[in-house]
C-alpha positions in Angstrom: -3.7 -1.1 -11.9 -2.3 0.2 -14.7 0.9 2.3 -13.1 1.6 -1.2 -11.1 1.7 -3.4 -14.5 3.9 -0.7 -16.3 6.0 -1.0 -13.0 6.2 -5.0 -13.7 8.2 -4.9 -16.6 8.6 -8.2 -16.9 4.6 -8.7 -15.8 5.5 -11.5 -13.1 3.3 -9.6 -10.5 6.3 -8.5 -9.0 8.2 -4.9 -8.8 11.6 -4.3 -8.3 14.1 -2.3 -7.8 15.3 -2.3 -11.1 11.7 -1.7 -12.6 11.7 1.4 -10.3 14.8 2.8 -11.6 13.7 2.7 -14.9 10.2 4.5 -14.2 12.4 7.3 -12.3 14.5 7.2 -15.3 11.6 7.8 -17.3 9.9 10.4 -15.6 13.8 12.5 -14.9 13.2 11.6 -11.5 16.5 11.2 -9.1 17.2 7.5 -8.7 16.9 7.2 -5.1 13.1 7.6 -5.0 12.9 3.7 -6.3 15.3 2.9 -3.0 12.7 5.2 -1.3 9.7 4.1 -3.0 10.8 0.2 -2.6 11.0 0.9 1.2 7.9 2.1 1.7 5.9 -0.6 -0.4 7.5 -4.0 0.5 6.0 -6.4 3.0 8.6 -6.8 5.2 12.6 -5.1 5.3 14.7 -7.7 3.3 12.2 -7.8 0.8 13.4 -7.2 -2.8 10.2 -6.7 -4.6 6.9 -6.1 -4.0 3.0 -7.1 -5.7 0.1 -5.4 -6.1 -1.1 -5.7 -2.8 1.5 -4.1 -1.4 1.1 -1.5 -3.9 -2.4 -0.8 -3.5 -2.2 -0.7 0.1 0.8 2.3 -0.4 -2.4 4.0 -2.6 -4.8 3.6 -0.9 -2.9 5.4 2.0 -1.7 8.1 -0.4 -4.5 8.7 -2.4 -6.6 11.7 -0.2 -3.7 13.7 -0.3 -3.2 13.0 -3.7 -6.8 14.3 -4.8 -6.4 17.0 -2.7 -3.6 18.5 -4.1 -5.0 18.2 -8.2 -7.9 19.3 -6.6 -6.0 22.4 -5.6 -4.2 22.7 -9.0 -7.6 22.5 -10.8 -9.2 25.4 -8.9 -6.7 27.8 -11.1 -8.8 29.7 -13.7 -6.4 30.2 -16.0 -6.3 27.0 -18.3 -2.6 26.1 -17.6 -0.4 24.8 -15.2 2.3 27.3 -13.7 5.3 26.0 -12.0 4.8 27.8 -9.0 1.3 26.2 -8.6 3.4 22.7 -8.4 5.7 23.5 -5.9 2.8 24.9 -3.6 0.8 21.5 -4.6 3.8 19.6 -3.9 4.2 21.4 -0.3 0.9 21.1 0.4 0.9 17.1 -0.5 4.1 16.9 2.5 6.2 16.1 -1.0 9.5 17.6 -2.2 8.4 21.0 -2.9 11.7 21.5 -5.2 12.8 22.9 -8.0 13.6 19.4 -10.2 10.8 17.8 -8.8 8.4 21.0 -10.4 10.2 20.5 -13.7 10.1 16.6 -14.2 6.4 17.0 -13.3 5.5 19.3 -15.9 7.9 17.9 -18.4 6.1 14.1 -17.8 2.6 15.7 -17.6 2.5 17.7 -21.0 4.2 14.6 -22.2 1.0 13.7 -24.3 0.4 17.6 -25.3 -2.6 18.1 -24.0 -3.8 20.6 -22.7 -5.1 19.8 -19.4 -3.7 17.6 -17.4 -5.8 14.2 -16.4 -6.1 13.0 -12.6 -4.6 9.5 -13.9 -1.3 11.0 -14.8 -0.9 13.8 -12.0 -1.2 10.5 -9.5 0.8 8.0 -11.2 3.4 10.8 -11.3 2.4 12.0 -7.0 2.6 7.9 -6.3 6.5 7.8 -7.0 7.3 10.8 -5.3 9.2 10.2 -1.3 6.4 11.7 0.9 7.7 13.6 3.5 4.6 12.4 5.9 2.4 9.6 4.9 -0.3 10.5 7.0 -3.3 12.5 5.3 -3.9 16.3 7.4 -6.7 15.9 10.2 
């Protein structure tokens, strides 16, 4: 709940498009990914926000592939998070497998300095990615 309520700037239990931008902004993500992110969580196609339902619902779909990708990145042995090990993870999770994506993620992740990198962050960051199939692999 807590990526949702940083989403809701304004905490009236709704997100727009405008609170989206700024989270892109945030992270150095390209601005269209709110336009895409908005489409793929509101209720219905003239909608201009949506709530946490809607939200959860989007999470709950993406999660799996979510886990499965840190999952991935957490089977490396060597204590640190190589750029080439996001791009596969971000292939492997149907996302953007590119070059800015790679770098806004590890920029926003080692954000905090730590060392390793927490599930939390890895799928606030994942959730605001476009996917490229929603579906989870059979």
């Amino acid at each position: 709940r807590r990526l949702f309520d940083e989403l809701d700037r304004d905490g009236d239990g709704q997100v727009t498009l405008e609170d989206l931008e700024i989270a892109m902004r945030k992270r150095r993500l390209p601005r269209r990914y709110a336009h895409d992110f908005l489409r793929r969580t509101r209720s219905h196609l003239f909608a201009k926000s949506f709530g946490w339902s809607q939200f959860l619902s989007l999470m709950e779909q993406k999660e799996p592939t979510i886990l499965r990708a840190y999952t991935t990145l957490c089977l490396s042995k060597s204590g640190t998070l190589q750029k080439s090990q996001i791009l596969e993870s971000l292939k492997n999770a149907g996302l953007p497998a590119n070059e800015d994506n790679a770098v806004a993620m590890m920029r926003f992740l080692n954000a905090d300095a730590e060392e390793s990198i927490s599930y939390g962050h890895f799928r606030n960051f994942m959730l605001l990615l476009p996917s490229e199939r929603l579906e989870d692999d059979p």
